[in-house]
Each structure stands twice: as structure tokens, then as C-alpha cells.
C-alpha positions as CSV (number, residue, x, y, z in Angstrom):
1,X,254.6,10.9,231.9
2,X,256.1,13.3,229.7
3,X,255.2,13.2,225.7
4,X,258.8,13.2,225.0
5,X,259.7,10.0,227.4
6,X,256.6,8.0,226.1
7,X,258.4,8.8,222.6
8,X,261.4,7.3,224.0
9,X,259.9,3.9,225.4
10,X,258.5,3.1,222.4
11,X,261.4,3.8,220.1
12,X,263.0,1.3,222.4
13,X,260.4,-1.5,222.0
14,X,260.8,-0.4,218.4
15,X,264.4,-1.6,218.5
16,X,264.1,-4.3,220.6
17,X,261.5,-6.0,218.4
18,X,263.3,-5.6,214.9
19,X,266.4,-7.1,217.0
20,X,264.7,-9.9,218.0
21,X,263.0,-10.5,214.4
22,X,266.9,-10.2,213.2
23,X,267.8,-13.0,216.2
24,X,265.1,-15.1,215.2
25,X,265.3,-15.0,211.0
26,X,269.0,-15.4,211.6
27,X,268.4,-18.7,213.7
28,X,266.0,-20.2,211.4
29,X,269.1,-19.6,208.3
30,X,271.2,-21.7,210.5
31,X,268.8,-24.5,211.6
32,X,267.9,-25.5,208.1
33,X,270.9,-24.6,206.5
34,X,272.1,-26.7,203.6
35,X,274.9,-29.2,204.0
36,X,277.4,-27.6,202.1
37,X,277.8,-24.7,204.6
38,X,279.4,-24.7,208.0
39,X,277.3,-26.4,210.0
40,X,277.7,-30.2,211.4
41,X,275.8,-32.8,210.3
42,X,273.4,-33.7,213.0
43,X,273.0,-37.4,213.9
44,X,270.9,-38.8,216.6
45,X,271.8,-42.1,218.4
46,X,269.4,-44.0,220.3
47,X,271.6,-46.8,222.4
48,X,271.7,-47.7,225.9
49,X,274.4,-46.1,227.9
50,X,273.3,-47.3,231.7
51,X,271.7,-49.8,232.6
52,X,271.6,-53.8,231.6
53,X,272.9,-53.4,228.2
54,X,275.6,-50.6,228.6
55,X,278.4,-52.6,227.4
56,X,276.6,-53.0,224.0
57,X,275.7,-49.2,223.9
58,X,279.4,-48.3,224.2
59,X,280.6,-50.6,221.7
60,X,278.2,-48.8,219.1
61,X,279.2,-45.5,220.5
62,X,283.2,-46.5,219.7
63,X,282.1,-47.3,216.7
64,X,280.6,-44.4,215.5
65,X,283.4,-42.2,217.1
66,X,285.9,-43.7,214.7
67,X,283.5,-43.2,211.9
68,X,283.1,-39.8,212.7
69,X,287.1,-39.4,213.3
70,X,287.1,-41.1,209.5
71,X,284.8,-38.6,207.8
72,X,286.1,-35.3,209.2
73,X,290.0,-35.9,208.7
74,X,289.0,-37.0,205.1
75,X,286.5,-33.8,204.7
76,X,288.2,-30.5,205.9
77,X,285.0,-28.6,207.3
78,X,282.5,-31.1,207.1
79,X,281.6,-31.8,210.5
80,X,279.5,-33.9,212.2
81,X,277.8,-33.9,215.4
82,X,276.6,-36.8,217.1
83,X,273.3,-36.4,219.7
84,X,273.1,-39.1,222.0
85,X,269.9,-40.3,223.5
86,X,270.3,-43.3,226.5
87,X,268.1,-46.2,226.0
88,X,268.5,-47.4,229.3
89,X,267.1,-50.8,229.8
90,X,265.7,-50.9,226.2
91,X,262.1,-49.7,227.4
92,X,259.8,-49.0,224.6
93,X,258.5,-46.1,226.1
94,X,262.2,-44.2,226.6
95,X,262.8,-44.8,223.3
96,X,259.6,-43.0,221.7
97,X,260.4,-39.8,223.8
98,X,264.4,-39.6,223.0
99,X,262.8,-40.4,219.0
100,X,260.7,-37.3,219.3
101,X,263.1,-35.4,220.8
102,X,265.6,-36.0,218.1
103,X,263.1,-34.7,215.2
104,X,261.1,-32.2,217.4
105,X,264.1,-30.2,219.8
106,X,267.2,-31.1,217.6
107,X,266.0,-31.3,214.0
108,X,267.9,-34.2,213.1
109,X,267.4,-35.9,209.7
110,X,269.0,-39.5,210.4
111,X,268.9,-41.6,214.0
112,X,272.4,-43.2,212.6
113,X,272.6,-46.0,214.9
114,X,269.7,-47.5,217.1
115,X,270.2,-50.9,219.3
116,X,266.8,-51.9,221.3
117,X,264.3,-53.9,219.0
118,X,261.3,-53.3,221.7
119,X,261.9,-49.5,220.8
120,X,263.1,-49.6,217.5
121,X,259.5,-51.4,216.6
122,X,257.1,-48.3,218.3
123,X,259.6,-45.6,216.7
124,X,259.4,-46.3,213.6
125,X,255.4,-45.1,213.4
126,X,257.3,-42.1,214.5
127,X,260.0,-41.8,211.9
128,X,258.5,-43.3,208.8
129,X,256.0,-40.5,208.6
130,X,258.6,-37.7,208.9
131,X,260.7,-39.3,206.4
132,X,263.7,-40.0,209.3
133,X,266.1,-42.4,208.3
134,X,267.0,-44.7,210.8
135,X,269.7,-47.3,211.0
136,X,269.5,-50.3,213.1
137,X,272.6,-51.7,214.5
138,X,271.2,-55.4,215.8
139,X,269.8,-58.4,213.7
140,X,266.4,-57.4,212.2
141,X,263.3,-58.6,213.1
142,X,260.4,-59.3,210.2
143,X,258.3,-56.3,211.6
144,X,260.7,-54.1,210.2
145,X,261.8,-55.0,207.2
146,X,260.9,-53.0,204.1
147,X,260.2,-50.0,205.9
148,X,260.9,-47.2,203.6
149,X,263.4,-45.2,205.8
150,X,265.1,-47.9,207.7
151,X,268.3,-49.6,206.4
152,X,270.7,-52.2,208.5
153,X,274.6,-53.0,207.8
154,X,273.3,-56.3,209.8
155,X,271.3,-59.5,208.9
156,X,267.9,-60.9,209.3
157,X,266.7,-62.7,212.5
158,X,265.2,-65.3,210.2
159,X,268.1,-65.9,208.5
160,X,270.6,-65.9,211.2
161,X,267.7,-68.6,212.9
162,X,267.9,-71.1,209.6
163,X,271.7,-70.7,210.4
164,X,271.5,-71.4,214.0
165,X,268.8,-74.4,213.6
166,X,270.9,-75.8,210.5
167,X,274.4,-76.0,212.9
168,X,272.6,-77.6,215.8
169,X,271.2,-80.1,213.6
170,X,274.2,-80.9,211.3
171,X,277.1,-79.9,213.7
172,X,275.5,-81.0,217.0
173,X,273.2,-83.7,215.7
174,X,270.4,-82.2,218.0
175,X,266.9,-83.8,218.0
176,X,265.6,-82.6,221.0
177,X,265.8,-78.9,221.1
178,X,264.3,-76.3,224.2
179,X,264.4,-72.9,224.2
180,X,264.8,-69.8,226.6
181,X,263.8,-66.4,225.2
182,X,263.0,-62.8,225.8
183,X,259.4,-61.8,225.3
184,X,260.3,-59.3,222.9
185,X,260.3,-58.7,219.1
186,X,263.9,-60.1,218.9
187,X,263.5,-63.0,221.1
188,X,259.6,-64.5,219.8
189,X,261.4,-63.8,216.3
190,X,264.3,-66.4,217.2
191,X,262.3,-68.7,218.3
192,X,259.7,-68.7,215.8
193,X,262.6,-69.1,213.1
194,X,264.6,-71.0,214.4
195,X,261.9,-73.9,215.9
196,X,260.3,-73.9,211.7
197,X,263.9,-74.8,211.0
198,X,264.6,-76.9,213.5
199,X,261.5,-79.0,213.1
200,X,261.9,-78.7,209.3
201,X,265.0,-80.8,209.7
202,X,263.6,-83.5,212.1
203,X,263.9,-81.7,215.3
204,X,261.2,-81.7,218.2
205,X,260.5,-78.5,220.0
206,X,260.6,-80.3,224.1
207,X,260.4,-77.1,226.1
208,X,259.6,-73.4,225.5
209,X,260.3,-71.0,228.4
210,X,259.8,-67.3,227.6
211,X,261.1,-64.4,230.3
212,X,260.0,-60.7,230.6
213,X,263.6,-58.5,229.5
214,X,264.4,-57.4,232.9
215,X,264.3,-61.3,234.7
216,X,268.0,-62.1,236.0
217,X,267.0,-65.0,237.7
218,X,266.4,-68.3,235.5
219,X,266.5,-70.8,237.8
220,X,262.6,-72.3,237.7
221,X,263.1,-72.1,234.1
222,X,265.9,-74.3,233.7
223,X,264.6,-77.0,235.9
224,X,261.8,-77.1,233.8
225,X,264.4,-77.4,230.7
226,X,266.4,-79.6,232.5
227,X,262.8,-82.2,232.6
228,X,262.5,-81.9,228.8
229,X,265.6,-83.6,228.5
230,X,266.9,-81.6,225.7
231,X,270.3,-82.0,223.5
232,X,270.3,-78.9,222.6
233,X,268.9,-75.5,224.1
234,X,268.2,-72.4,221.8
235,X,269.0,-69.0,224.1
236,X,267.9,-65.6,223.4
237,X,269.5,-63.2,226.3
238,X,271.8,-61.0,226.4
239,X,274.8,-59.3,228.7
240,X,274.3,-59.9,232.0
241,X,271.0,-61.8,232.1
242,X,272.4,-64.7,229.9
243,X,275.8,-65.0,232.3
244,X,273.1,-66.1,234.9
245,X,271.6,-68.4,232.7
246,X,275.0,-70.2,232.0
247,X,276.4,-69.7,235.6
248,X,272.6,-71.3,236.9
249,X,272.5,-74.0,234.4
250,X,276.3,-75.0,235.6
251,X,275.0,-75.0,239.7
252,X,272.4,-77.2,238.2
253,X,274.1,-79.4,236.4
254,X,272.7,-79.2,233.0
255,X,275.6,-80.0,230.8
256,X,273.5,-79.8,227.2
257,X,274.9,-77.7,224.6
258,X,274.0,-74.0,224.3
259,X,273.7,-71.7,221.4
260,X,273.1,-68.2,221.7
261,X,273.3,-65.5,218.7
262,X,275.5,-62.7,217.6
263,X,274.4,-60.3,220.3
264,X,276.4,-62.6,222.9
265,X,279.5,-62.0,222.1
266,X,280.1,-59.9,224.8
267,X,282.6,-59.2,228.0
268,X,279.9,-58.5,230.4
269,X,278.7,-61.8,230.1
270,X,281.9,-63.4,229.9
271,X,282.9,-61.8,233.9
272,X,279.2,-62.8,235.2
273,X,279.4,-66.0,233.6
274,X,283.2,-66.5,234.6
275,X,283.8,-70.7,233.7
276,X,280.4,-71.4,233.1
277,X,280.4,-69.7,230.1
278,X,283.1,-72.6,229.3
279,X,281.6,-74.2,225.6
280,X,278.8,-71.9,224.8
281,X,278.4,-71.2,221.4
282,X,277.1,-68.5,219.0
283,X,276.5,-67.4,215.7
284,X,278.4,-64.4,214.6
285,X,279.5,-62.0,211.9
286,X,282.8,-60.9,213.8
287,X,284.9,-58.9,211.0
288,X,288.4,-60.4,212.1
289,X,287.5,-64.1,211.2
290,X,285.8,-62.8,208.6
291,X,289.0,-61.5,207.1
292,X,287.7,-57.8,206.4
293,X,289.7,-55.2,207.7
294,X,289.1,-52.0,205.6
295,X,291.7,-49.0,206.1
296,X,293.3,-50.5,209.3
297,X,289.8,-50.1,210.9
298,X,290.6,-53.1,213.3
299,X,294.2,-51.6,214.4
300,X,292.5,-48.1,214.6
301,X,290.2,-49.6,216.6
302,X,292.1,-51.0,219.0
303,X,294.2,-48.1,219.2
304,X,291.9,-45.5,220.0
305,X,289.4,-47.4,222.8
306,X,292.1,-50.4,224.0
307,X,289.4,-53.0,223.4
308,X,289.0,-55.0,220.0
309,X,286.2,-54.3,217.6
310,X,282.9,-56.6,217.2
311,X,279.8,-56.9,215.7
312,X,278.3,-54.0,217.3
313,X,281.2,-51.6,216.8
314,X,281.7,-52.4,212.9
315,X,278.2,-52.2,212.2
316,X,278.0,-49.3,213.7
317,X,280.7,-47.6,211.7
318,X,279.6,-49.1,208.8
319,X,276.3,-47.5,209.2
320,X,277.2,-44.2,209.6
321,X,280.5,-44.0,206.9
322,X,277.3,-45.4,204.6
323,X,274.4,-42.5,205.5
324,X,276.9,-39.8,205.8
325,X,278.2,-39.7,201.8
326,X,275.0,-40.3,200.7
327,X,273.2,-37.5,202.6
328,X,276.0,-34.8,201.5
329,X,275.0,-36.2,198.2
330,X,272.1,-35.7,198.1
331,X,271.4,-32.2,200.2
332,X,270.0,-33.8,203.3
333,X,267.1,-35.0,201.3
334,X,265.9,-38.5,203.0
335,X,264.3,-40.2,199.3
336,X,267.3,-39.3,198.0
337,X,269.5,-40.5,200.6
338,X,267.9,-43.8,200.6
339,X,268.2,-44.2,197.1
340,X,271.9,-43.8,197.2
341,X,271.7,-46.5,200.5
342,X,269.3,-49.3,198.2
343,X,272.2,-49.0,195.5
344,X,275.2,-50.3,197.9
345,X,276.4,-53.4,197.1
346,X,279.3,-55.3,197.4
347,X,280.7,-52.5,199.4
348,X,283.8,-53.1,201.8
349,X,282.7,-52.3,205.6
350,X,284.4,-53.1,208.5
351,X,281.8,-55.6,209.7
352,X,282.3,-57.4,206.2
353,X,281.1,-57.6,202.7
354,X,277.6,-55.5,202.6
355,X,274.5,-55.7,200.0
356,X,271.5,-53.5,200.8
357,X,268.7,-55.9,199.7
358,X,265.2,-55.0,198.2
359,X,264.0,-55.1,202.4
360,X,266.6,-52.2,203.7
361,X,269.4,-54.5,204.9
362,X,272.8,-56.5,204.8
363,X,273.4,-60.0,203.9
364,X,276.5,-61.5,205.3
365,X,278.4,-65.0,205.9
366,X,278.0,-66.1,209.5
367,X,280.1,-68.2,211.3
368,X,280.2,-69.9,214.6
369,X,281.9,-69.6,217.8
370,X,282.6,-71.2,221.1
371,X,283.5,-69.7,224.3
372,X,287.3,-71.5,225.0
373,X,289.5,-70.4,228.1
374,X,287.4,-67.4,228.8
375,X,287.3,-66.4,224.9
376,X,285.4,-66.2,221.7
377,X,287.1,-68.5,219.2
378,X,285.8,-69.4,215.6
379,X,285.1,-73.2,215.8
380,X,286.5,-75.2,212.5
């Protein structure tokens, strides 16, 4: 090879190396750069979009929609971009990997909305250390509270328990009380909080039946309620899992009263259950009986996704028309932004009146519903 060629070659690696040293210092600008520029806002979301518990992970992805929709016709140029990661059937182990994918591929700086407590519990030894804010969209359970990047628009599972045990006791006049429960985080919370209630007002604890979160069949369960002879029975399930547990109970004839939780108030389990579902009752924080309705968002609502807005959906835009002021304000810097999140109070969400307590989250009136012709209505 000729003196002259080699020349050539390597006057052309030459190039081709300062180009690529321009590509990459170029690409490192743009994925730290500041929020003021150009750039979205990157947000992961960690919900379950197939699976068991779709119908709950597409009312949080409505919600945040709208809340997205909100921020960027209110602030020209200030976008945001949403990264969704599917939970599936809320396995712990799906959730670590779409958490380390979020912080370690897409350099995200807030999960702004995540629904399944059996992965929200693991991901936070994740987060926390990396200083990720996360947001958690379902009641909370204690092994989460006063974590120093998590904050909830939503309630306490303790709290929501003392509720739950204080209306079966005073509204049903229940002594006898069974439960049915996932062995999860969320579900051993409910019962544990609910039964020290329950028993702390007179009640007795007659049966105590705890199923793995992918059972659908509840059959040798409820014949084992059924022999406690209960007036009252505690449920923690969810979608489609607790419209067999109403639709079984009915072939069985077990006619006691039923009280589920906020997470219930669902359509999913209203077609499985179909008239079994006839007089069950739950807890809820559902912003129309509430009476909030901040900027239209209920009509807006309803007008962009032709469904009403619930618990999930209104916490979910709650949580991210909260994080996303705050981290402009602050420069995407995660102390600060949390800061700015342990100073709301009194503020107007769509899912009601919210106070960001001393332990990252919302307190917020609860009232109670019953399942009448096929609907959630507010009982009296």
C-alpha cells in the first residue's frame, strides 16, 4: 500500500473519530439538559396495562393524559413525556426490572404514578438510594410510609381500615366479623388494621382466609366463611378476582354483608360480578360525592375518554399536576422537589382536598358506598 493512501485512511479515521466525539458530547448536552430548555420532562409510569388489573392501569393512564394535556396548554414549550412500563399482574419481580429501566436506559427523575403495592415495596430499595421520586397511586401500606422520596395524593391503609372497621360496627352492627385477603403488603395490611379495630370495638375475628394474588377461584374459602357464621365479611380483592368472590358467595348462598375498599370501585368487577355484586359496599374517596371538581376536571374527563373519573384517575392527575410545578421549580433537583411536595396543603385536586403529611401522603374524608342496580351510589 502506497504511503500516500495509508495517509489517506488515517485522515479518515481522523474524521470519523472527532465526528463521533462531536455525536457523543452533543448527546450527553441533551440527556442532562436543564428543564428550562426544549426538552420534555421525562416521567416514568409503572401500572399494569394487561393482565388482571388492566382496567385499573388505564384509569391511572387517563388520568395522567389529562394532566399532561393540563400542563402543556398552560406552559407553551414545556413538554412532557410520559414512559410507560406494564406491570402486568403486579409481580414484584416485573416491577424491579421496568424500575431500573426507567433510571438506568431512560434517565428519568420521577416514576409519576405507580399502582402494584407487591412491587411498589422491592422498588423503593431501588429508588430511594438514587434519590427517584416516586408517587404512589393506591392506599399506602405502613412499609412505606416516611420514605424520603415517595409521596401519595391517597390515604393510609390503616386509616382507611379504622374507617372500614368503625362503619361495620356502627352502621352494620357487626360482631362477628371474617375476612378474605390477598397475601400481599396491601391485603395482610387490611386485615391487620382493620381486625385491631374491629376487636377494639367489641368485634370477634371468626374466620381468616388469605389467597395468593393470582387465585380466581374462592369457593373452599367461602364454605369455610360461611361455617364461621359471620355478620360481616372484610374483603381485600380486587377486579376480576373479587367479582368471583361475590358471584361464588351468591351460588352459595351466603347472604352476609360485604365490605370491600376503595380499590373496588371498579367496572371489571361490576360485568363479572353482574347481580351478585347487588349490596356490596366500600369505602371510597370518589371526587364527585366529594363535591371537588377543580377546572371542569370531571366534565373534561368525561369528555376526552367517555367514562367518568374515580379514585384512580383523580389521583393520578393530582399526582403528576403536583410533581410537575414543583420539579420546574426547582431544576429537576429531587430534595428540592420534595420540599416543595411536604409544603402542599390544603391544595384543590381533583380527587379532593390534599395535605402532604409529615409521612409523604394525603389525608382525605372517606365515605361509603353500595353497589345499587349495577352502580356505585354514596349510601346516606
Amino acid at each position: 500500500m502506497s504511503t500516500k493512501i495509508v495517509k489517506w485512511l488515517v485522515a479518515i479515521i481522523v474524521m470519523v473519530l472527532i465526528a463521533v466525539g462531536l455525536w457523543s458530547w452533543q448527546s450527553s448536552k441533551i440527556s442532562s439538559a436543564p428543564v428550562g430548555d426544549k426538552s420534555p420532562i421525562k416521567v416514568g409510569v409503572i401500572i399494569p396495562l394487561t393482565g388482571n388489573f388492566a382496567s385499573i392501569g388505564i384509569k391511572i393512564r387517563n388520568g395522567l393524559e389529562l394532566a399532561k394535556q393540563d400542563w402543556e396548554n398552560k406552559n407553551p414549550g414545556q413538554r412532557i413525556e410520559l414512559i410507560y412500563e406494564d406491570q402486568g399482574n403486579c409481580l414484584p419481580s416485573d416491577t424491579v426490572l421496568a424500575t431500573q429501566k426507567l433510571i438506568n436506559i431512560d434517565k428519568v427523575k420521577l416514576i409519576g404514578a405507580q399502582f402494584c403495592v407487591p412491587g411498589l415495596v422491592p422498588s423503593l430499595a431501588i429508588t430511594e438510594p438514587n434519590k427517584i421520586v416516586t408517587a404512589g397511586i393506591a392506599a399506602n401500606v405502613q412499609e412505606i410510609l416516611g420514605s424520603k422520596y415517595y409521596f401519595s395524593p391517597s390515604f393510609s391503609v390503616r386509616d382507611n381500615s379504622i374507617n372500614i372497621a368503625d362503619f361495620a360496627v356502627k352502621n352494620l352492627k357487626a360482631k362477628r366479623g371474617a375476612f378474605l385477603y390477598y397475601n400481599t403488603q396491601l391485603g395482610i395490611n387490611y386485615r391487620k388494621y382493620t381486625a385491631e379495630r374491629f376487636e377494639e370495638l367489641g368485634g370477634q375475628v371468626v374466620a381468616d382466609e388469605m389467597t395468593p394474588l393470582s387465585q380466581m377461584d374462592f369457593r373452599t374459602e367461602l364454605a369455610k366463611i360461611k361455617a364461621s357464621k359471620p355478620d360481616v365479611i372484610f374483603v381485600t380483592q380486587i377486579t376480576g378476582a373479587l367479582g368471583n368472590v361475590l358471584k361464588e358467595a351468591k351460588e352459595m348462598n351466603i347472604e352476609v354483608k360485604m365490605i370491600g375498599n376503595n380499590s373496588n370501585e371498579d367496572s371489571v368487577m361490576l360485568g363479572v360480578a353482574g347481580k351478585a355484586a347487588e349490596g356490596f359496599i366500600i369505602s371510597s374517596a370518589d371526587p364527585a360525592a366529594i363535591g371537588e371538581n377543580p377546572s371542569g376536571f370531571l366534565d373534561r374527563f368525561k369528555a376526552k375518554f367517555n367514562v367518568d373519573a374515580d379514585y384512580f384517575s383523580s389521583n393520578a392527575y393530582d399526582a403528576l399536576s403536583l410533581e410537575i410545578p414543583a420539579y420546574v421549580k426547582c431544576n429537576g433537583d429531587t430534595d428540592c422537589l420534595m420540599t416543595e411536595l411536604h409544603k402542599v396543603a390544603d391544595y384543590s385536586g381533583a380527587s379532593g382536598k390534599i395535605t402532604i403529611n409529615k409521612e409523604g401522603i394525603a389525608s382525605k374524608p372517606v365515605l361509603f358506598k353500595v353497589v345499587k342496580e349495577g352502580k356505585f351510589v354514596p349510601l346516606p
